[in-house]
C-alpha positions in Angstrom: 0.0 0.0 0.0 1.1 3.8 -1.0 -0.8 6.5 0.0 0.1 10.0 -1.4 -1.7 13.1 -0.4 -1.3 15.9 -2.5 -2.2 19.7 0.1 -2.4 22.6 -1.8 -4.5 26.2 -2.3 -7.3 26.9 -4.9 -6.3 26.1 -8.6 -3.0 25.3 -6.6 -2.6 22.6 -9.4 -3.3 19.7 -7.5 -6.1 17.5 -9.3 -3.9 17.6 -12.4 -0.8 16.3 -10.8 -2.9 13.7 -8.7 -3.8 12.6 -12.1 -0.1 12.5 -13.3 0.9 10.8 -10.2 -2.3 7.8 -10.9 -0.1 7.1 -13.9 -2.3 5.8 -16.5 -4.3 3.1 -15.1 -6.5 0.8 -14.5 -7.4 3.8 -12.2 -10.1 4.5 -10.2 -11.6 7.9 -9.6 -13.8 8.8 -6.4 -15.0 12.2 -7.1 -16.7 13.3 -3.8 -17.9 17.0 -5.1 -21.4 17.3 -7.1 -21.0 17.9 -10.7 -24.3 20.0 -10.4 -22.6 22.9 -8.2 -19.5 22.9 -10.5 -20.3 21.6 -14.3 -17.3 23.6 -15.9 -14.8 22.6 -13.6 -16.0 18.6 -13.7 -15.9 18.3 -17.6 -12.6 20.1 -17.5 -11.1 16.7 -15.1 -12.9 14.9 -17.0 -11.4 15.0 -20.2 -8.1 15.6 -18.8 -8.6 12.3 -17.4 -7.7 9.0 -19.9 -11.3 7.1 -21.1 -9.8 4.0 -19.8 -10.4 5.3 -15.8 -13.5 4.5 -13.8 -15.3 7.3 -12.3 -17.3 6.8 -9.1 -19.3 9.2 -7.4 -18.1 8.8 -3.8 -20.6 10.3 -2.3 -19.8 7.5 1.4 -16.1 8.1 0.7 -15.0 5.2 3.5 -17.3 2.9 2.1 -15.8 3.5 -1.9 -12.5 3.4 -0.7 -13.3 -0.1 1.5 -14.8 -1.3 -1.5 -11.7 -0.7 -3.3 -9.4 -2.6 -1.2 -10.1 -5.5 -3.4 -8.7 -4.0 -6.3 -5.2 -6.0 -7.3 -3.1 -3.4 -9.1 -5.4 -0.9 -9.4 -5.1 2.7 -8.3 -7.4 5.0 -6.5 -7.7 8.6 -7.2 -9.8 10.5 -4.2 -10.8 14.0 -5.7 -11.2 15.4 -3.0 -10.9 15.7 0.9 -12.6 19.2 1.0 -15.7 18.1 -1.2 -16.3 15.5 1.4 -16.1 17.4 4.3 -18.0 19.9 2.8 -21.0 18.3 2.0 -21.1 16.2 5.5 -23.7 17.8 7.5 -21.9 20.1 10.6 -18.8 19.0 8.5 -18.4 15.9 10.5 -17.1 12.8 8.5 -15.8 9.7 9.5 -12.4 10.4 9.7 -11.1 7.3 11.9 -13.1 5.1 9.1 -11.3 6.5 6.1 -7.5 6.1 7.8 -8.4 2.1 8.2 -10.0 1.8 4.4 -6.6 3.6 3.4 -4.7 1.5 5.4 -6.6 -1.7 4.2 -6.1 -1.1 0.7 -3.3 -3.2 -1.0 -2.7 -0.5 -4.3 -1.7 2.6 -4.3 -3.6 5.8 -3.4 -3.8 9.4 -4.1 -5.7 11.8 -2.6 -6.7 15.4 -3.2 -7.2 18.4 -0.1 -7.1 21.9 0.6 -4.6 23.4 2.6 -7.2 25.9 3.8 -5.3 26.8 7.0 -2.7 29.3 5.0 -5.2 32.0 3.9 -7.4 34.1 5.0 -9.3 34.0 8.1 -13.0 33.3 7.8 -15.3 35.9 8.6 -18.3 33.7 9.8 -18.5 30.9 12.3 -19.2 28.3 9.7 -16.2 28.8 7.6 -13.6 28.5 10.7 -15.8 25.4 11.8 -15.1 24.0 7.7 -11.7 25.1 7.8 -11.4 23.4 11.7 -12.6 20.4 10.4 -10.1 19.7 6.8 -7.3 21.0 8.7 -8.0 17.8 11.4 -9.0 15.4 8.3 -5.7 16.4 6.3 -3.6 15.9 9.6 -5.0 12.3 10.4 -4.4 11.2 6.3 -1.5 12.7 6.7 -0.6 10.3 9.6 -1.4 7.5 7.3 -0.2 8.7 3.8 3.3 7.5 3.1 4.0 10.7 1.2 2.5 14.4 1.5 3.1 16.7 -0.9 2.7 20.8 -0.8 1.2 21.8 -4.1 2.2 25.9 -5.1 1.9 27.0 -8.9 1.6 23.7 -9.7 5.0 22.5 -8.3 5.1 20.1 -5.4 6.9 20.2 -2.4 7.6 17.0 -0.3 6.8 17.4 3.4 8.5 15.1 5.8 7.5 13.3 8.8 8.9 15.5 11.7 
């Protein structure tokens, strides 16, 4: 098992070096955001991505990812950590559930976050309680992920383990 999470800002460049780092395939997409709130952006991965990749719409992440274990040689491509926390009601997800499916799986892994903690401070109570709740998500897969990697102007930065 590798897991690789790949931090970065908005338009950062991380989805399209997730996507380089999948290689080509057999890959497995788990796309947690909803195409309806973001059509433009969605067709743009899409056809970035090869035909040949299976797309799943994740919207119980732990469960897709669990169900992926099985998958000999196959790569999973989680796009992304802040979709899923975002659309969890009160922004709580299961956490805990998703560091033992990562752990479980037997292929490699990359996943997609946010680094929301470098920029501005929310002004309301909901978006430090969203920004509260990926910065505690990214810290646990980072925990588990065998490689983290700081994504700036689409150029990566490898983070170590200190």
């Amino acid at each position: 098992m590798t897991v690789t999470l790949l931090l970065g800002g908005a338009r950062s460049g991380k989805s399209a070096l997730a996507e380089r780092v999948a290689g080509p395939g057999p890959v497995t997409y788990l796309a947690t955001g909803s195409a309806a709130d973001m059509p433009e952006r969605v067709a743009a991965h899409r056809a970035r991505r090869p035909s040949t990749w299976t797309t799943v719409e994740a919207d119980d992440l732990v469960a897709a990812v669990a169900g992926a274990a099985g998958a000999v040689g196959g790569t999973v491509l989680v796009d992304s950590l802040t979709a899923w926390v975002a659309r969890a009601p009160g922004f709580e997800v299961d956490v805990e559930g998703l560091c033992a499916a990562l752990a479980a799986r037997a292929g490699e892994t990359v996943i997609v976050s946010d680094e929301v903690g470098l920029g501005v401070h929310p002004s309301t109570e909901a978006g430090r309680q969203f920004r509260d709740a990926l910065g505690v998500v990214n810290q646990a897969v980072a925990a588990v992920a065998d490689e983290v990697l700081l994504v700036v102007a689409g150029r990566a930065l490898q983070l170590d383990r200190r």
